[in-house]
C-alpha positions as CSV (number, residue, x, y, z in Angstrom):
1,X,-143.6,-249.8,176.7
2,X,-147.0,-248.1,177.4
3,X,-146.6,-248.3,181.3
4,X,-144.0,-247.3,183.9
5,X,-141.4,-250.0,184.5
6,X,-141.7,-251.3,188.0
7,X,-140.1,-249.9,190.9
8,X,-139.0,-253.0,193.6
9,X,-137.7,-253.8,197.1
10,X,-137.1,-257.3,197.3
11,X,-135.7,-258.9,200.6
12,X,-132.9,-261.0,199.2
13,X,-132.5,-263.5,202.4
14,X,-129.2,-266.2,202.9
15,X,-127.7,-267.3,199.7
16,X,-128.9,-270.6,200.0
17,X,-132.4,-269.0,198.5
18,X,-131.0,-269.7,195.6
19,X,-130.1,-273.7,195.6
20,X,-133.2,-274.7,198.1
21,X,-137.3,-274.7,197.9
22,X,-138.9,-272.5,200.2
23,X,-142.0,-270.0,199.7
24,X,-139.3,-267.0,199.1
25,X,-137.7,-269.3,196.1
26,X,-140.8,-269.8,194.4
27,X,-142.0,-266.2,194.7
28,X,-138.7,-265.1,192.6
29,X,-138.9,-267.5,189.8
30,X,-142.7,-266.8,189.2
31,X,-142.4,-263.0,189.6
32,X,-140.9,-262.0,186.4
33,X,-144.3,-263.8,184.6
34,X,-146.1,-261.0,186.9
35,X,-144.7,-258.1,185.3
36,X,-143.9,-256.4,181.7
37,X,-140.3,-257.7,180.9
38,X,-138.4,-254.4,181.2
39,X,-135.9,-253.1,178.7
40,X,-132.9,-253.3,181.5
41,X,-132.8,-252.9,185.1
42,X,-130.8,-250.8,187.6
43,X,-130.2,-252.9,190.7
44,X,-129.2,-251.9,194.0
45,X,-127.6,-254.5,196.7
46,X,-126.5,-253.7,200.4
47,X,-123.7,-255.3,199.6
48,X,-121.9,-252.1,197.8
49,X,-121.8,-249.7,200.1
50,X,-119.0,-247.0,198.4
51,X,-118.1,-243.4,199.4
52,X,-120.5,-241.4,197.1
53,X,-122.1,-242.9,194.6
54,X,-120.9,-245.7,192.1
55,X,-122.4,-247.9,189.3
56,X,-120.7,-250.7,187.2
57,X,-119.1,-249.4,184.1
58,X,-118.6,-252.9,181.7
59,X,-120.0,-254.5,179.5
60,X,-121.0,-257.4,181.0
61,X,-120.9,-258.2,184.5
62,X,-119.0,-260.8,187.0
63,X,-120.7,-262.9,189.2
64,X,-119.1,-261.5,192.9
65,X,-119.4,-265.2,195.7
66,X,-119.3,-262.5,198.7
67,X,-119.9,-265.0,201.4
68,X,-118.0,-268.0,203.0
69,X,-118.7,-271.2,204.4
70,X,-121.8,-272.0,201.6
71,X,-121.8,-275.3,199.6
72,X,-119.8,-275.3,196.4
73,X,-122.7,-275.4,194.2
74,X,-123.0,-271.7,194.9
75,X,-119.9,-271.0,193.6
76,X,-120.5,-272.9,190.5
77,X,-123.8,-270.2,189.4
78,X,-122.3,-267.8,186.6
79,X,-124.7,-265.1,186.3
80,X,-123.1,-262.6,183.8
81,X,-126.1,-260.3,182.3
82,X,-124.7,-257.6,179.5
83,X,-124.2,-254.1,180.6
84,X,-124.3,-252.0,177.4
85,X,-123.0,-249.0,177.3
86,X,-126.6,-247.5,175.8
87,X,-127.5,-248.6,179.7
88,X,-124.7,-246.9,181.1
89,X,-125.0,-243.2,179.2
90,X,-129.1,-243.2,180.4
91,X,-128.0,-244.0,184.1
92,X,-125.6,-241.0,183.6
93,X,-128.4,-239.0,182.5
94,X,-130.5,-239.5,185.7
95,X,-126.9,-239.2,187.8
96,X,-124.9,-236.7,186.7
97,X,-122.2,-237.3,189.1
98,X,-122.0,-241.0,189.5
99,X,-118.7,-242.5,189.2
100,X,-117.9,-245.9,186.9
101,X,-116.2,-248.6,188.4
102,X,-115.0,-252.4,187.2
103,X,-117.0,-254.8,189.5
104,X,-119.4,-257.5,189.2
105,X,-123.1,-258.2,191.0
106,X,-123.0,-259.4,194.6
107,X,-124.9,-261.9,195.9
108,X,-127.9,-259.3,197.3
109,X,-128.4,-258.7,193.3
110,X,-127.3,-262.0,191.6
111,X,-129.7,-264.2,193.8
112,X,-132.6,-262.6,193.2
113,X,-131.7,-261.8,189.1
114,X,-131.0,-264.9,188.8
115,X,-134.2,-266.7,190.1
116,X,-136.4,-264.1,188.0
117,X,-134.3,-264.1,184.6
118,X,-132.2,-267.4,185.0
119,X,-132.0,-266.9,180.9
120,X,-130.1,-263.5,181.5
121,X,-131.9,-261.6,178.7
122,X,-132.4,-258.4,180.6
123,X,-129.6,-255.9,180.5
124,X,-128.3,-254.9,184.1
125,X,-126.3,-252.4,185.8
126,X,-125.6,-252.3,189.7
127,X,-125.8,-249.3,191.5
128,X,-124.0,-248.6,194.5
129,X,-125.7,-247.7,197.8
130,X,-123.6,-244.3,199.1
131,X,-123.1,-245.2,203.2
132,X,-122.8,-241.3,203.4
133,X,-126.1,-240.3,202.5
134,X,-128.9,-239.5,205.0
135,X,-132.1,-241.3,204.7
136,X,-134.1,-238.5,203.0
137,X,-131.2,-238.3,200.2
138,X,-131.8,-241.8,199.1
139,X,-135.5,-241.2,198.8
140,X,-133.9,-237.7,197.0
141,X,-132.0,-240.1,195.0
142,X,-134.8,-242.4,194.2
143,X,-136.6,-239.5,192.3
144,X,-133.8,-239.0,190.4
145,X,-134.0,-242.2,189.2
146,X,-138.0,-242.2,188.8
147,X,-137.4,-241.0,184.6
148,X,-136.1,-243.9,184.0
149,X,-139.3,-245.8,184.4
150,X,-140.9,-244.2,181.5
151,X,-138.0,-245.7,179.3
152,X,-138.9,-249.4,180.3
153,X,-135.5,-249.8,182.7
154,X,-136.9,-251.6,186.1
155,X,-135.2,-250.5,189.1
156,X,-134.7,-253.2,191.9
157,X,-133.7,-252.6,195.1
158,X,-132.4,-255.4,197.7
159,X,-132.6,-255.5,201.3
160,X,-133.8,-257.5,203.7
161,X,-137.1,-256.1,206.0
162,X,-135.4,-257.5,209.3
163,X,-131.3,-257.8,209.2
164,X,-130.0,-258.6,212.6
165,X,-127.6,-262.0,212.4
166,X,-127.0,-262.3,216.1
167,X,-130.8,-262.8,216.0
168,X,-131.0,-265.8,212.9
169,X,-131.3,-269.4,214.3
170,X,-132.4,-272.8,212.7
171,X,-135.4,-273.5,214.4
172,X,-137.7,-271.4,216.7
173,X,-140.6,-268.3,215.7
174,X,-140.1,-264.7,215.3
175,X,-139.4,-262.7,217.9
176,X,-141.8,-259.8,219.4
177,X,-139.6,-257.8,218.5
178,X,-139.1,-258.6,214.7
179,X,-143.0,-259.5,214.4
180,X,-143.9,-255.7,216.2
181,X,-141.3,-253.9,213.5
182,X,-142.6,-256.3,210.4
183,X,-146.0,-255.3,211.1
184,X,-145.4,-251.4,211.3
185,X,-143.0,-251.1,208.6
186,X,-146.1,-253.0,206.5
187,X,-148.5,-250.7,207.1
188,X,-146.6,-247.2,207.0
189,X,-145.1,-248.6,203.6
190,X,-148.2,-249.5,202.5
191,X,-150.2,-245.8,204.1
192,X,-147.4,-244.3,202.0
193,X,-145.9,-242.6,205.6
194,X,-142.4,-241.4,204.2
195,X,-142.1,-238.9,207.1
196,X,-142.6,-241.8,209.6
197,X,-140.5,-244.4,207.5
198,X,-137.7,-241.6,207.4
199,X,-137.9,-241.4,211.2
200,X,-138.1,-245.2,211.9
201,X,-135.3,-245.7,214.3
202,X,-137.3,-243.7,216.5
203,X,-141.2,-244.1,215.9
204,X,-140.9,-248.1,215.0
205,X,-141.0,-250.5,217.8
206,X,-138.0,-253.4,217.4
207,X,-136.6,-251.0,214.8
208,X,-132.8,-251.0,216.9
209,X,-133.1,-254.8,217.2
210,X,-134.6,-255.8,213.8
211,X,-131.9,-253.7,212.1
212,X,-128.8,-252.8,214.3
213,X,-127.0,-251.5,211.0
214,X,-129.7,-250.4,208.9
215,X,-127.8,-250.9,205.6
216,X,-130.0,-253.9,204.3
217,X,-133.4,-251.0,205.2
218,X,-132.1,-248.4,203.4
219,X,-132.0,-249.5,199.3
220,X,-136.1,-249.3,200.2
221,X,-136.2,-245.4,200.6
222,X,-134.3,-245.4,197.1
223,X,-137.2,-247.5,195.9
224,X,-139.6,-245.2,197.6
225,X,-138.3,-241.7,196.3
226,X,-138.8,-243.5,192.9
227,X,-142.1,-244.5,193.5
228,X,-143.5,-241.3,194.7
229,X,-147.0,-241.3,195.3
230,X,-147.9,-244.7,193.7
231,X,-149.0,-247.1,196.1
232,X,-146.8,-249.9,197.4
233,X,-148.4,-254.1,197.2
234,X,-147.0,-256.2,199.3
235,X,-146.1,-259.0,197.2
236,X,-144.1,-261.7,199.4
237,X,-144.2,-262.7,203.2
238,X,-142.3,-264.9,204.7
239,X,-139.3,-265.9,207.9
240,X,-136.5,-267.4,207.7
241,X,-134.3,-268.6,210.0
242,X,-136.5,-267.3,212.8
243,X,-136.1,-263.4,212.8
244,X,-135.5,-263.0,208.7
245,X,-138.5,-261.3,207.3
246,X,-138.4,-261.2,203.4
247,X,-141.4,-258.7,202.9
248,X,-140.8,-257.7,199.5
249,X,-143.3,-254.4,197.4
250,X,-143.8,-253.7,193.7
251,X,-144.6,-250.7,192.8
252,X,-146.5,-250.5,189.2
253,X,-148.3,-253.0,187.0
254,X,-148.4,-256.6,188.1
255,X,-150.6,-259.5,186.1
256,X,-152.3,-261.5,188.1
């Protein structure tokens, strides 16, 4: 592979993403024609949060139904994508001192894998987010995880760009406050303002209520740090259930 494998944040949404149509649906099953098929990916969900900083050491991975009161029909997806150990020992390269564990792929990861690669040809390996990490040591992190770009290994990171349940509904438009955080979160992402995205909770307006636990924010500054000084596209808009904004970035090559 000539080119840098991508570097993505993708806003993973509710878990129904997967079973009904909507814009953020068909964005994920057309994306993977948009890019160079990479060699594996390293994925990142909010949804493994550990104590320093884990990835998934087997062979091939479980499919992990981490939410409740969902039709069955989710529970019925088996998305189980092969984990070799050649993936593994160039993780370990780039992280030194990341731990192996048993576990599977959570719905932040599955959901979006398996829209883009329903075939699940692409080697994978989840990657824990560390809850005890500052913001400026998962952009640290990131750039430890930049090399492996150049050896055709994708990272994906999964978030959401607003996360605030109390705040979701069935009907009704954004709130100010989501609509005011969506639009500057867009634009220092896309000036490539790291010191302002790494002081957000203070500079962003609706930042406390568009994200009162920032957990499903923070997998972007990993994606960030790994990005470096390559400029970010904006490659999916959209709202959900009122305040859910799935702003999703690329970083790299995309065929348009």
């Amino acid at each position: 592979m000539n080119t840098l494998a991508p570097v993505l944040f993708l806003s993973h949404g509710s878990p129904m993403r997967v079973l009904e149509s909507s814009p953020a649906n068909t964005f994920l099953k057309s994306l993977a024609g948009r890019i160079a098929t990479p060699k594996a990916i390293v994925v990142v969900s909010p949804h493994w949060e550990t104590t320093g900083l884990h990835f998934t050491q087997q062979a091939q991975l479980e499919t992990i139904y981490d939410f409740w009161g969902f039709p069955n029909a989710l529970n019925q997806i088996k998305y189980l994508p092969d984990s070799p150990e050649w993936l593994h020992q160039t993780l370990k390269r780039s992280l030194p001192h990341v731990a192996g564990t048993k576990r599977g792929l959570d719905h932040g990861a599955w959901s979006l894998l398996h829209l883009m690669y329903p075939k699940q040809n692409v080697p994978v390996v989840g990657l824990s987010l560390p809850r005890d990490a500052s913001l400026a040591e998962l952009y640290a992190l990131g750039e430890q995880l930049a090399g492996l770009r150049a050896q055709g290994i994708m990272l994906v990171t999964s978030g959401m760009a607003t996360h605030n349940l109390a705040a979701l509904a069935y009907q009704g438009e954004p709130n100010s406050w989501a609509l005011a955080f969506v639009e500057w979160l867009q634009h220092a992402v896309e000036q490539c303002n790291i010191q302002a995205l790494l002081n957000y909770r203070q500079l962003a307006p609706g930042a406390q209520q568009s994200h009162p636990r920032d957990e499903h924010l923070r997998p972007l500054f990993i994606a960030l740090g790994a990005a470096g000084a390559e400029p970010a596209k904006l490659i999916h808009d959209s709202w959900e259930l009122k305040n859910g904004n799935n702003s999703s970035w690329l970083w790299g090559e995309l065929n348009e």
